[in-house]
Structure formats: structure tokens, C-alpha cells
PDB file of N, CA, C and O in Angstrom:
ATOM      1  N   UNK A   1     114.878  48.610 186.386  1.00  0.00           N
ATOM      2  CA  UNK A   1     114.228  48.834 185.099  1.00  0.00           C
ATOM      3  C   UNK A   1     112.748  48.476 185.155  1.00  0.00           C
ATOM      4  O   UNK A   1     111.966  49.214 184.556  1.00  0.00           O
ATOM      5  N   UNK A   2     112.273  47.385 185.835  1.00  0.00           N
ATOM      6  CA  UNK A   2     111.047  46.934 186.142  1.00  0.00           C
ATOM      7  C   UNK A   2     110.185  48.440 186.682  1.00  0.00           C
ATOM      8  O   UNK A   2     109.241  48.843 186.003  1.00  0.00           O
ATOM      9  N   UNK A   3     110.550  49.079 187.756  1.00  0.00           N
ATOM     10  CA  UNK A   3     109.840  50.140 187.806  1.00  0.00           C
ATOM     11  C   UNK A   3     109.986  50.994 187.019  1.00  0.00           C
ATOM     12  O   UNK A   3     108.952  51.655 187.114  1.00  0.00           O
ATOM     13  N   UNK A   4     110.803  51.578 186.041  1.00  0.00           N
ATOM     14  CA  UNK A   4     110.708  52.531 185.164  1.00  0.00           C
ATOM     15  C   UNK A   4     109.364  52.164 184.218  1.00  0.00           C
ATOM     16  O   UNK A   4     108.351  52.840 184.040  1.00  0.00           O
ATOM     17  N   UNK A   5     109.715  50.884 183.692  1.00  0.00           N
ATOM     18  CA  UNK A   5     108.544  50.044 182.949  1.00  0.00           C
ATOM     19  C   UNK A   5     107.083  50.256 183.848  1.00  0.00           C
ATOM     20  O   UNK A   5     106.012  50.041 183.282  1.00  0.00           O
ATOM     21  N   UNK A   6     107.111  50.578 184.907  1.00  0.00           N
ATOM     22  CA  UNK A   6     105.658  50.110 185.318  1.00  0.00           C
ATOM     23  C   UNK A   6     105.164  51.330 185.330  1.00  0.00           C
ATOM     24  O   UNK A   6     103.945  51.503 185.368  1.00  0.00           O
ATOM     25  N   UNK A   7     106.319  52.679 185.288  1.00  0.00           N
ATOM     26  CA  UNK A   7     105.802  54.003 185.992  1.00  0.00           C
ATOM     27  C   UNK A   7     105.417  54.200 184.311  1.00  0.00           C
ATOM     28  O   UNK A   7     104.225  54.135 184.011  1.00  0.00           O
ATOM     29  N   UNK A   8     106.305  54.411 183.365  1.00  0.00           N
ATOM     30  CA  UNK A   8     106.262  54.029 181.878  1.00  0.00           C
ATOM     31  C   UNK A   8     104.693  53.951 181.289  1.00  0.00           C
ATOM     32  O   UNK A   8     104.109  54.741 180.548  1.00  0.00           O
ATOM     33  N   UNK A   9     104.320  52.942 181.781  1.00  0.00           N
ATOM     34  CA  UNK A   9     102.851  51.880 181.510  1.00  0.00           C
ATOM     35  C   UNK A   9     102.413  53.044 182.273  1.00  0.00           C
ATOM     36  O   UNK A   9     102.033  53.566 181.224  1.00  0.00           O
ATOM     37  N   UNK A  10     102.077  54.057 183.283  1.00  0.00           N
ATOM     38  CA  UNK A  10     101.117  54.977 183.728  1.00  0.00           C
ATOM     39  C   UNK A  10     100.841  55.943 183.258  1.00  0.00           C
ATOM     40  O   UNK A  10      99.798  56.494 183.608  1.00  0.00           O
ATOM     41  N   UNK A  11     101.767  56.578 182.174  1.00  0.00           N
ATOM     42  CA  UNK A  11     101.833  57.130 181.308  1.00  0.00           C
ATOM     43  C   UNK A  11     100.907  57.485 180.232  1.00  0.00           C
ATOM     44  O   UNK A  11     100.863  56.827 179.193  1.00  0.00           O
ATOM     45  N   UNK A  12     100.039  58.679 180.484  1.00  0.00           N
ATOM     46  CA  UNK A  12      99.179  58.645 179.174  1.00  0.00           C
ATOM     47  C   UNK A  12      99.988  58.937 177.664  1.00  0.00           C
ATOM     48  O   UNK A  12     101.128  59.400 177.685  1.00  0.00           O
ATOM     49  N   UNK A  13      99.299  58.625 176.369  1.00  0.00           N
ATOM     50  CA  UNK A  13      99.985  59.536 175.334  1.00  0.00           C
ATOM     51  C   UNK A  13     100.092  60.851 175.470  1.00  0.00           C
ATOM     52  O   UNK A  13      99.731  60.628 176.625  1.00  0.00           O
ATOM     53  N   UNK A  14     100.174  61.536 175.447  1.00  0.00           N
ATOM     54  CA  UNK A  14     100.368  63.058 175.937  1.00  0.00           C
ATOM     55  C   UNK A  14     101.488  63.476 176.953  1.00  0.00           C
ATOM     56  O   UNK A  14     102.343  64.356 177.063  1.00  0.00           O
ATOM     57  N   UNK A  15     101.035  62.388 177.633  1.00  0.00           N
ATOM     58  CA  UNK A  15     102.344  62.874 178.601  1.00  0.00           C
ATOM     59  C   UNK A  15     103.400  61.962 178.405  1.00  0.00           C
ATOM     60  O   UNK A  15     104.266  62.081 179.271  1.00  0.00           O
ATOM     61  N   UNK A  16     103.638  61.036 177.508  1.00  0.00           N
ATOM     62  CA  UNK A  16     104.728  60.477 176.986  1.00  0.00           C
ATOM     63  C   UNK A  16     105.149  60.848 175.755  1.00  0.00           C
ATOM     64  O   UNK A  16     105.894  60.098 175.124  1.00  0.00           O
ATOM     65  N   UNK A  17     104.802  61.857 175.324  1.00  0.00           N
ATOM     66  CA  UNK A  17     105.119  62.715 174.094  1.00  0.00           C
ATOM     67  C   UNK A  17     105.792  64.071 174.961  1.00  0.00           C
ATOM     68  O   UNK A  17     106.940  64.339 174.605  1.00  0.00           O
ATOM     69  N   UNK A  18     105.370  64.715 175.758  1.00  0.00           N
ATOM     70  CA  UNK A  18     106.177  65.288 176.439  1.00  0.00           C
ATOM     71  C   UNK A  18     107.191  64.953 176.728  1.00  0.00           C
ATOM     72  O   UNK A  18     108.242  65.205 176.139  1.00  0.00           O
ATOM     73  N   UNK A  19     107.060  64.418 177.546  1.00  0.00           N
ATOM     74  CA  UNK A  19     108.758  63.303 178.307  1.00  0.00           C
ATOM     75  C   UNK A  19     109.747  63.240 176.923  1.00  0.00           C
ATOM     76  O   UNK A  19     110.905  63.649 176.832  1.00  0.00           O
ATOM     77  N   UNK A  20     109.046  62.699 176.042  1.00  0.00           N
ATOM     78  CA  UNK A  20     109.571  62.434 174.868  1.00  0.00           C
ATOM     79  C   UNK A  20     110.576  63.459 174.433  1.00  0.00           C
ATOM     80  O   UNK A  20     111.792  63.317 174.562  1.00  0.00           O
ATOM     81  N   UNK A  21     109.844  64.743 173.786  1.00  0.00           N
ATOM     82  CA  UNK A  21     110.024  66.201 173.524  1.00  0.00           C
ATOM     83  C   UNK A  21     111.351  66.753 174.503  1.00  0.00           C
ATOM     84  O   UNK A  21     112.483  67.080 174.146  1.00  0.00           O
ATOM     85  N   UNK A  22     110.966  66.730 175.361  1.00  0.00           N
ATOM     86  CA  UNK A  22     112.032  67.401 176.265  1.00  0.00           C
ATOM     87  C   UNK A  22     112.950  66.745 176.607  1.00  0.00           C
ATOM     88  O   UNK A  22     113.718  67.332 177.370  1.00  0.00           O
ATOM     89  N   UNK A  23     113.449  64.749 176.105  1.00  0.00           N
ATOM     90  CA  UNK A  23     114.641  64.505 175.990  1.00  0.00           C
ATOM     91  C   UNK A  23     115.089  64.802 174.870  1.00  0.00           C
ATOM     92  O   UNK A  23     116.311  64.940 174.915  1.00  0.00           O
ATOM     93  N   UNK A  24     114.563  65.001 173.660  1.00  0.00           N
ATOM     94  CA  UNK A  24     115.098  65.297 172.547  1.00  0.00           C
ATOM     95  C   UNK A  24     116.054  66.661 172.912  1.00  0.00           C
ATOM     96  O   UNK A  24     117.270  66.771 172.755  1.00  0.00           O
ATOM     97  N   UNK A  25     115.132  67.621 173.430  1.00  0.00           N
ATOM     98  CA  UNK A  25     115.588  68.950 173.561  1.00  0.00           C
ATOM     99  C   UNK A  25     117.064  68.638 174.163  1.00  0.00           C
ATOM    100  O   UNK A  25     118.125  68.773 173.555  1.00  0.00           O
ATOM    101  N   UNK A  26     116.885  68.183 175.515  1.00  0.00           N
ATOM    102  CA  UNK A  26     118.328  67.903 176.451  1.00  0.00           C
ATOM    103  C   UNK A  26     119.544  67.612 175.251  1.00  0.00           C
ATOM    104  O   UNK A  26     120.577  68.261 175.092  1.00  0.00           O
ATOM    105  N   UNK A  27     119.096  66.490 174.515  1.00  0.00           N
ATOM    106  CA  UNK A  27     120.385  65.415 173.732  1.00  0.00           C
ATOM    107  C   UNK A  27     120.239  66.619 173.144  1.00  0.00           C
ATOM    108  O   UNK A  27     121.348  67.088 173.398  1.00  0.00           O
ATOM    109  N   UNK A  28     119.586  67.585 172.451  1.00  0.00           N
ATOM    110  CA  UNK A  28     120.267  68.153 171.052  1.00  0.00           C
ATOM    111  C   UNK A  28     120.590  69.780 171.625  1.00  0.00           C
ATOM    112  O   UNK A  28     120.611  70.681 170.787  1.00  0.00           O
ATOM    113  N   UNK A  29     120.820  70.075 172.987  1.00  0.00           N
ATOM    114  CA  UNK A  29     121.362  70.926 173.697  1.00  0.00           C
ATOM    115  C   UNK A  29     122.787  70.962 173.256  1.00  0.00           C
ATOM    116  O   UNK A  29     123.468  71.700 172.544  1.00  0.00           O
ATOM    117  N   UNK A  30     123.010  69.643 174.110  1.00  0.00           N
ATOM    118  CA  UNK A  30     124.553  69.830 173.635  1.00  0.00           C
ATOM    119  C   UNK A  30     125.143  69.931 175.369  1.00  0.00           C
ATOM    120  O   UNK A  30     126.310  69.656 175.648  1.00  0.00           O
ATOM    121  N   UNK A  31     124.178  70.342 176.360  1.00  0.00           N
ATOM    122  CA  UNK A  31     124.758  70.431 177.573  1.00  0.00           C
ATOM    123  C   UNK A  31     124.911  69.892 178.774  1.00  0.00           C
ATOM    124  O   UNK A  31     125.140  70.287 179.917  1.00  0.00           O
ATOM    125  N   UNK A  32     124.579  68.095 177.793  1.00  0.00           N
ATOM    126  CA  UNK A  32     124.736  66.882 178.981  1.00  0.00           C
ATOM    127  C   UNK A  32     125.675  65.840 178.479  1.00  0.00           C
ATOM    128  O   UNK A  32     125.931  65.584 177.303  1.00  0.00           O
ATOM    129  N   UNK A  33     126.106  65.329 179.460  1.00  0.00           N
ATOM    130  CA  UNK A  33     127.064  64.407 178.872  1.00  0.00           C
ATOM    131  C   UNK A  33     127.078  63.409 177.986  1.00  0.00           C
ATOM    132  O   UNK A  33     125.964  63.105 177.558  1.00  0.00           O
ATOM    133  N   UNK A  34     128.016  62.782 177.561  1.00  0.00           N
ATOM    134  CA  UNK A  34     127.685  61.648 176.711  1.00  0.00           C
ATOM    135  C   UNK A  34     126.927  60.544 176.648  1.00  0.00           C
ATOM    136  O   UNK A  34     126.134  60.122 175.805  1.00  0.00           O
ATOM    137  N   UNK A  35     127.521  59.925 178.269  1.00  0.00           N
ATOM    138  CA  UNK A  35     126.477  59.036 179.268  1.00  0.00           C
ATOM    139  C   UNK A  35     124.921  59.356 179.229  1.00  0.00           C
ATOM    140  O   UNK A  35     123.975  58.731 178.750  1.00  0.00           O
ATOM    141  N   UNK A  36     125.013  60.632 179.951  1.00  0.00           N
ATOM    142  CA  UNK A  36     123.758  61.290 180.199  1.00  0.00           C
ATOM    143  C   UNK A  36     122.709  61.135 178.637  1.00  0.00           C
ATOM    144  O   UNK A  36     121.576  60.682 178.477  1.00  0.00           O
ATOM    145  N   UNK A  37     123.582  61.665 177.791  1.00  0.00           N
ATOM    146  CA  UNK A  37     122.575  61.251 176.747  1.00  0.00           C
ATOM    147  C   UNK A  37     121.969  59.870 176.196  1.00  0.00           C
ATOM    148  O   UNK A  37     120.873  59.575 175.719  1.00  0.00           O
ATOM    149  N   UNK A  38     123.423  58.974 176.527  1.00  0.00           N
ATOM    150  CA  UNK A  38     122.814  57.685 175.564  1.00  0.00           C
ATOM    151  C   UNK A  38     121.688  57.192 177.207  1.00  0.00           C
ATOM    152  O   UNK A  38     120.830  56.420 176.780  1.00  0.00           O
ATOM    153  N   UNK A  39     121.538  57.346 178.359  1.00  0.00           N
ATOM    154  CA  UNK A  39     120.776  56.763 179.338  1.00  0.00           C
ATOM    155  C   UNK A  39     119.285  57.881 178.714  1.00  0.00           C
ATOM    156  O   UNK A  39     118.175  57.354 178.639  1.00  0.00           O
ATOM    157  N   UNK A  40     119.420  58.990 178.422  1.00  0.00           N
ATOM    158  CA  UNK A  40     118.302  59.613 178.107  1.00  0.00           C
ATOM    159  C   UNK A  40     117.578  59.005 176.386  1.00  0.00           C
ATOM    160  O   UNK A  40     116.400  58.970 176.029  1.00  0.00           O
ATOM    161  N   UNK A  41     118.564  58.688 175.798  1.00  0.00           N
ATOM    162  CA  UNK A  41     118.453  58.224 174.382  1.00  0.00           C
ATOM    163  C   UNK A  41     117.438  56.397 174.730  1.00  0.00           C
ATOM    164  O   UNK A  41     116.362  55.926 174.362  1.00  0.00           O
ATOM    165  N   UNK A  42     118.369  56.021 175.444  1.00  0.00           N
ATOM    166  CA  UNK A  42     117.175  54.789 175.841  1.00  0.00           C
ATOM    167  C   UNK A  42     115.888  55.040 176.613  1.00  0.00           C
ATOM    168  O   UNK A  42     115.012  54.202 176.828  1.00  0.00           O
ATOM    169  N   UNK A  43     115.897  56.351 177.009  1.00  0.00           N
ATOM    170  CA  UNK A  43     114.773  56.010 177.887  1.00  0.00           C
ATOM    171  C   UNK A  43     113.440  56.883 176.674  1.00  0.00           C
ATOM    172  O   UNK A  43     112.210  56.856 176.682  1.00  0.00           O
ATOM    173  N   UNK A  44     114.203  57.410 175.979  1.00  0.00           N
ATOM    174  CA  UNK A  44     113.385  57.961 174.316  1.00  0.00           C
ATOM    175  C   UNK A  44     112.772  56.637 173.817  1.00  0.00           C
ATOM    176  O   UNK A  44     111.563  56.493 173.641  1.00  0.00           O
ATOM    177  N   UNK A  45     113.597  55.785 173.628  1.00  0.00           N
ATOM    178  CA  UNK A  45     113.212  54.706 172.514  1.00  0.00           C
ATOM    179  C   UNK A  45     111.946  53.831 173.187  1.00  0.00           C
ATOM    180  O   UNK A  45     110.960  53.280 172.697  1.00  0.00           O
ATOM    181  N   UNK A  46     112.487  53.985 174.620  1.00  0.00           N
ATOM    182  CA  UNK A  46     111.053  53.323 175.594  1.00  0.00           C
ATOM    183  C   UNK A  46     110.286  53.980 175.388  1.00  0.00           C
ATOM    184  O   UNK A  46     109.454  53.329 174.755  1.00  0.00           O
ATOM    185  N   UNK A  47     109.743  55.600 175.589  1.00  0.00           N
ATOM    186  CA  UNK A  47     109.027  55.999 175.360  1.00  0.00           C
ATOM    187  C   UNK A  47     107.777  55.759 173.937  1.00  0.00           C
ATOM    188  O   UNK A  47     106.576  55.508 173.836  1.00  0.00           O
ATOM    189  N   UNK A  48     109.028  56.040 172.955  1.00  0.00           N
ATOM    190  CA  UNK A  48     108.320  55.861 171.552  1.00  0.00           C
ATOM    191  C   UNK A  48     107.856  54.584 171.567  1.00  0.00           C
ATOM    192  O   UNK A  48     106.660  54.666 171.286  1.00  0.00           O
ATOM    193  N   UNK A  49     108.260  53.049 171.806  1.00  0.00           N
ATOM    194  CA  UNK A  49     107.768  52.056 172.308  1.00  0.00           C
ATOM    195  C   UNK A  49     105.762  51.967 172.784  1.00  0.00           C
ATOM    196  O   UNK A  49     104.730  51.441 172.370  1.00  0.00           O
ATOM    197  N   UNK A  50     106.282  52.955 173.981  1.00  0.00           N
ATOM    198  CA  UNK A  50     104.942  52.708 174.862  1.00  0.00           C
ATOM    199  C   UNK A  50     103.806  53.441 174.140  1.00  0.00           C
ATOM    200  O   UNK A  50     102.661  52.989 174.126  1.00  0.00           O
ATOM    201  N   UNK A  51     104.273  54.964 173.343  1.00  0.00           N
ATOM    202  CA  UNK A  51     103.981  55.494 172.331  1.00  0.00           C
ATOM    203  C   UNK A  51     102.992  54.874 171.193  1.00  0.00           C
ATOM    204  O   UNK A  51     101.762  54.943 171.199  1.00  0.00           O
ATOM    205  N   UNK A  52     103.788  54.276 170.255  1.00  0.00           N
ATOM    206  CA  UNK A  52     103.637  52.992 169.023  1.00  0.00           C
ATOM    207  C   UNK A  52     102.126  52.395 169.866  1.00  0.00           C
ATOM    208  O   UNK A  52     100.982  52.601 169.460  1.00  0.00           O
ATOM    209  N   UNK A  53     102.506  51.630 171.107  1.00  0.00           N
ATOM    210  CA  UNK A  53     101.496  50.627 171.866  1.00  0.00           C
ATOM    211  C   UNK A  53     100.198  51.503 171.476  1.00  0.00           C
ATOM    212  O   UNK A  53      99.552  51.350 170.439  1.00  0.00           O
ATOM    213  N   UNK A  54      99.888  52.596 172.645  1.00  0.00           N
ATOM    214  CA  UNK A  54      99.014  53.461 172.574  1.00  0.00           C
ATOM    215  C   UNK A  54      98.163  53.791 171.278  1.00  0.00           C
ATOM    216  O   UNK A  54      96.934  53.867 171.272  1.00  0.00           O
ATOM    217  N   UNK A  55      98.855  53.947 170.359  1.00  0.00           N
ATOM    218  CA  UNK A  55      98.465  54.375 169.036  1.00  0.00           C
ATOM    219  C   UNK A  55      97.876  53.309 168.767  1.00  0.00           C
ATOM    220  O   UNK A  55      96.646  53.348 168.733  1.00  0.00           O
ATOM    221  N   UNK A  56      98.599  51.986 168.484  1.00  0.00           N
ATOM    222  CA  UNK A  56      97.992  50.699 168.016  1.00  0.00           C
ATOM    223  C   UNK A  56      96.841  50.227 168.899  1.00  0.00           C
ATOM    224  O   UNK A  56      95.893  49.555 168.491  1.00  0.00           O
ATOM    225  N   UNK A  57      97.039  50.689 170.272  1.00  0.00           N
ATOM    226  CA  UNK A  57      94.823  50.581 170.607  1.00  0.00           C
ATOM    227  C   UNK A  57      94.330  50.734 170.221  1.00  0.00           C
ATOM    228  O   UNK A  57      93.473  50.044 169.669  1.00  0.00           O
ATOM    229  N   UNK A  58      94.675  52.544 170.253  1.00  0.00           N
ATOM    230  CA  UNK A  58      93.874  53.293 169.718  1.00  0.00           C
ATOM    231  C   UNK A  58      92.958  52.944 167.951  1.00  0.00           C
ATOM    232  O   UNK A  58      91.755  52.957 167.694  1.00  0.00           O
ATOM    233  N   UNK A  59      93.934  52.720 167.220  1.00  0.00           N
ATOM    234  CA  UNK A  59      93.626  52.672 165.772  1.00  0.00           C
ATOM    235  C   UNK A  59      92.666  51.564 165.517  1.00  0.00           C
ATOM    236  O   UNK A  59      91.676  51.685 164.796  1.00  0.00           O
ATOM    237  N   UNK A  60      93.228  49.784 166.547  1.00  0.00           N
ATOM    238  CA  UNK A  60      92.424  49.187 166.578  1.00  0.00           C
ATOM    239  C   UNK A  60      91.088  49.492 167.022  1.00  0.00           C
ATOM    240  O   UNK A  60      90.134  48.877 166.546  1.00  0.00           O
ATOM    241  N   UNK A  61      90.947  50.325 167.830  1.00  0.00           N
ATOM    242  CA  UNK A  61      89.602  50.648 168.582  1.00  0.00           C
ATOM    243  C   UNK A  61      88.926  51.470 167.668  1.00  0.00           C
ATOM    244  O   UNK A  61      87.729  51.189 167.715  1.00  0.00           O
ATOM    245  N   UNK A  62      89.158  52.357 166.862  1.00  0.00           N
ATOM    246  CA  UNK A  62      88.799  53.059 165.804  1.00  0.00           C
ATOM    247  C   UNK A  62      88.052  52.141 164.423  1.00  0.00           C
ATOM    248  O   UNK A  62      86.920  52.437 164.040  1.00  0.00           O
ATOM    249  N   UNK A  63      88.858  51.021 163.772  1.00  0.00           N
ATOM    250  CA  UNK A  63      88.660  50.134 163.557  1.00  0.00           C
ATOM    251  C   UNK A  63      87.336  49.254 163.578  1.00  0.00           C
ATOM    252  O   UNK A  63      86.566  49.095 162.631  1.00  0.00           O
ATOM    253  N   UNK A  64      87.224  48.665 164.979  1.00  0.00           N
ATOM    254  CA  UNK A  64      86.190  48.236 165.658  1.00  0.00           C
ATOM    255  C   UNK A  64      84.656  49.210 165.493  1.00  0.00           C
ATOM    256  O   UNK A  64      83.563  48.779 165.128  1.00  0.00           O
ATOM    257  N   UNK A  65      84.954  50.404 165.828  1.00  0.00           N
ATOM    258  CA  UNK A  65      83.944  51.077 165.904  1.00  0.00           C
ATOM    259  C   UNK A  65      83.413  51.455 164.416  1.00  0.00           C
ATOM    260  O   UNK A  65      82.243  51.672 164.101  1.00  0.00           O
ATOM    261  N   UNK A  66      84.416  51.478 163.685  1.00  0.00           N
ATOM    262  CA  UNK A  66      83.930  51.720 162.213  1.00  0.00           C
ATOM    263  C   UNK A  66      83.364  50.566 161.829  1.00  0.00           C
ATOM    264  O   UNK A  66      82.339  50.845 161.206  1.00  0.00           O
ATOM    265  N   UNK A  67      83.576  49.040 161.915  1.00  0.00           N
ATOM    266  CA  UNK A  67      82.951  47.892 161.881  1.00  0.00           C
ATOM    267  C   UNK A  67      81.499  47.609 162.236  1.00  0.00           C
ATOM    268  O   UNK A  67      80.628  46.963 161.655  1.00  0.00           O
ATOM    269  N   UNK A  68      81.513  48.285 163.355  1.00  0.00           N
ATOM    270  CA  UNK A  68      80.141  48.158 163.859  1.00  0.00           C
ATOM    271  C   UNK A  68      79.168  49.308 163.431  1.00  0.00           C
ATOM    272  O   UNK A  68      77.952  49.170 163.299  1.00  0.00           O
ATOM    273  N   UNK A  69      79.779  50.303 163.262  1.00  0.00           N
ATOM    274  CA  UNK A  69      78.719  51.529 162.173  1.00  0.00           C
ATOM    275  C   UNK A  69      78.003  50.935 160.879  1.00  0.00           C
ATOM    276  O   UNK A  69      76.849  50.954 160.451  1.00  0.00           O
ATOM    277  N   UNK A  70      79.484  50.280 160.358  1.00  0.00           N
ATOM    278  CA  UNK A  70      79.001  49.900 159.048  1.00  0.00           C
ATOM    279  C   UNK A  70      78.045  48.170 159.181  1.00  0.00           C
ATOM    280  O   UNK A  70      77.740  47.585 158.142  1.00  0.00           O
ATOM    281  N   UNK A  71      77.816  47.782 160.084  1.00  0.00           N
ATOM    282  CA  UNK A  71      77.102  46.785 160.415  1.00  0.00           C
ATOM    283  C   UNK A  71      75.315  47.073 160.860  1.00  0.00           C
ATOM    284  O   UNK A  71      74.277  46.416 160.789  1.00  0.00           O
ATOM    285  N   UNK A  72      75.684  48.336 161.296  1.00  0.00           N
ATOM    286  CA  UNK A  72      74.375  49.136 161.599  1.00  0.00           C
ATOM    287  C   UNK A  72      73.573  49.896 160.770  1.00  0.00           C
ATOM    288  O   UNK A  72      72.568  50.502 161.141  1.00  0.00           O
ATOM    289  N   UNK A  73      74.154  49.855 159.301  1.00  0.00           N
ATOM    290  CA  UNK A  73      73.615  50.515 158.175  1.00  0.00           C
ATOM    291  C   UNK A  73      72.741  49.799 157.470  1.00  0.00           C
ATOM    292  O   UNK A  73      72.213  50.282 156.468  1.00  0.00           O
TER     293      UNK A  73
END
């Protein structure tokens, strides 16, 4: 699990919205197993996880920069 996590973390947003997307697709196929889905269903929730992270930089960093605009006025 440690390397899934690390490959995970290399992951830009974009391409963990993909990954994302196309397990959804698989689980709501209908043409993998049960197993197969709930191991794909966790590896969704990691995603959205690393997802959430990304965003919350991001917004903070957005944040920041609006701080300092309005400091420069």
C-alpha cells in the first residue's frame, strides 16, 4: 500500500480525476467482479482523498495571493 500511496502522491489533479473517471466507469459497467470493484472502490476514495489535498493547496494558494493584492492597493 505504501507504494500505491507514493505513486498516488505523483499524481497530478488531472490525472487523478482521470484514474478517478474510469473507475467509476468499470464499477458502474457491471463487468467486474464484486472483489474487483470494492479493491477499485478503495482505490476511488484514495484518489478523491489526494484529490480534496490538491484542491486545498490550491485554494489556500489562491487565498494568499488575493491577500497580498489586496495589501498592495
Amino acid at each position: 500500500m505504501v507504494e500505491k500511496n507514493e505513486n498516488m502522491n505523483s499524481l497530478s489533479f488531472e490525472q487523478a480525476l482521470k484514474k478517478l473517471t474510469e473507475i467509476v466507469a468499470k464499477i458502474e459497467s457491471g463487468q467486474i467482479s464484486l472483489e474487483q470493484s470494492l479493491t477499485q472502490y478503495e482505490e476511488g476514495m484514495e484518489l478523491i482523498k489526494h484529490c480534496r489535498g490538491i484542491l486545498e493547496k490550491a485554494e489556500k494558494k489562491i487565498e494568499e495571493i488575493s491577500k497580498e493584492k489586496e495589501k498592495q492597493k
